[in-house]
N, C-alpha and C positions, 0 to 999 in steps of 0.2 A: 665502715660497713658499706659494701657495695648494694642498690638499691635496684632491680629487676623490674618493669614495667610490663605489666601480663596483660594483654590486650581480651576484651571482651569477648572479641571474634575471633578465633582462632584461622578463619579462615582464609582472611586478609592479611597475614603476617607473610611475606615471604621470606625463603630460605636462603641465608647467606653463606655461600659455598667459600671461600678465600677473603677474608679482611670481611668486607663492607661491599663486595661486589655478588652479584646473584647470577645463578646461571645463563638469561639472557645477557647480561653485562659480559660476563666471560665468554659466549658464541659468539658475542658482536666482535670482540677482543681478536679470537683467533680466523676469525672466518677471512680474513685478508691476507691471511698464508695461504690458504689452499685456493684462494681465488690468484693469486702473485704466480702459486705452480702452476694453473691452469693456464693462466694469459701465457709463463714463458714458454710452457710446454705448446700452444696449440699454435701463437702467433709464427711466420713467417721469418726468419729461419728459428726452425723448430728449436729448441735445445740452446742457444744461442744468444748471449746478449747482444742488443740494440737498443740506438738511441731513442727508439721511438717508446721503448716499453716504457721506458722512466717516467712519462707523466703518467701513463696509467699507473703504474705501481704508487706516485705519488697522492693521487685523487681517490683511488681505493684505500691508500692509506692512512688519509686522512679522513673520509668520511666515515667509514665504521666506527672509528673510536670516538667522533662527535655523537650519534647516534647513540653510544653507552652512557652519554653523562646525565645524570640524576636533575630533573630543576622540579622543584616540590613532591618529591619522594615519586616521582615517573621517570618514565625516560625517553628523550628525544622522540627515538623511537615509537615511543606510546603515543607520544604529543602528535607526530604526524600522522599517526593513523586514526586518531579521534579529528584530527582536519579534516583529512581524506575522505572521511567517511560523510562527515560534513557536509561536505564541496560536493560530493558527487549522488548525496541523498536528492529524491524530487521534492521540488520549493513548492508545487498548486498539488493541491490533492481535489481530484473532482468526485464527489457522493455524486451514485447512480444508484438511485433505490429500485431500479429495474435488474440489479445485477445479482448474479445469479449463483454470486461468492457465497461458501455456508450455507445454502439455503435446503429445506428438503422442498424436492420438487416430486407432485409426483408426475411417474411418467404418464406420457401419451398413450393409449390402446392403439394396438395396432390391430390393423384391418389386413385381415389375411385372403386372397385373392383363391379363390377355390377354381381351379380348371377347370373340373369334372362339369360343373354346374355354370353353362352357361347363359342367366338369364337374366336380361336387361332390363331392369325397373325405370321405367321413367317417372319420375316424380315432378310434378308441377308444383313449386310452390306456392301457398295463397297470400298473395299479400293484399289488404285490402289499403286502401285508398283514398283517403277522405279529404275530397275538395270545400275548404271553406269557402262559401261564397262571401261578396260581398255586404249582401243585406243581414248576413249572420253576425257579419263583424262588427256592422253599425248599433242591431238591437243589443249586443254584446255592451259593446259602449256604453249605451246609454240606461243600460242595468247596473253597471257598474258607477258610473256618475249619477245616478240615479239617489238621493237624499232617503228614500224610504228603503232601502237594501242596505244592510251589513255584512264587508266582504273581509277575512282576513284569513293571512296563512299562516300556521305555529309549525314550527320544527319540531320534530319526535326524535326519539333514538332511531339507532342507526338510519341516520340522513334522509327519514321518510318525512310527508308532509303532510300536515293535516289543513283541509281547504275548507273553511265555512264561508257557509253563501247564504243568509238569514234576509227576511224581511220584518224592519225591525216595527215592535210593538207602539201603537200612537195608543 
């Protein structure tokens, strides 16, 4: 009794058209005929044998049908295009969490320039300005080294701080 092996996945079986050969295998097979009619038809003198076609017809003819044969249920074929792909993937991947791939952004308002209405706002910004002097920085100091003051800073959620500045109890 002949014994049938039914594979799980149906989807990975391929279909064998002739013997134990599958359609790729059979385009590989014949595609060096119509490339043999190409070359005699287009090369110089058209129509015409020369010595010069023979190696090509020999090297097309022999590497197509390398490319059909089978080494652990792939083929040649397969093999060099999982190199291919390989060889010419990029080796460093650099994360830029600035980047602007997938992200929702929202847009910018746009400021729409009115003709009609020509009037120039000057606005002065205030910035104010706080010169530390010297002697601020010294009594500063010596508040902080200072043995009767308790100074310390706790972290809060999101990255706020909390700054105590105590005068501690004798």
């Amino acid at each position: 009794m002949k014994i049938q092996r039914i594979p799980a996945q149906i989807t990975t079986v391929e279909d064998k058209i002739a013997g134990n050969l599958n359609l790729t295998q059979i385009t590989l097979l014949i595609l060096p005929i119509f490339v043999f009619v190409i070359v005699y038809a287009v090369c110089a003198p058209s129509m015409h044998f020369e010595w010069y076609k023979v190696p090509l017809f020999l090297i097309i003819g022999s590497v197509f049908p390398i490319l059909a044969i089978r080494i652990k249920e792939k083929l040649i074929l397969d093999w060099l295009t999982i190199l291919f792909r390989y060889n010419t993937r990029p080796k460093y991947y650099v994360f830029n969490k600035n980047d602007l791939y997938q992200r929702t952004v929202d847009p910018l308002p746009v400021e729409r320039n009115h003709k009609k209405q020509k009037v120039h706002k000057t606005e002065e910004k205030k910035t104010t300005s706080s010169v530390v002097s010297i002697g601020d920085l010294v009594r500063l100091e010596g508040v902080l080294t200072n043995p009767g003051y308790s100074f310390s800073i706790k972290s809060q959620k999101k990255g706020a701080y909390s700054i105590a500045f105590e005068q501690k109890q004798k």
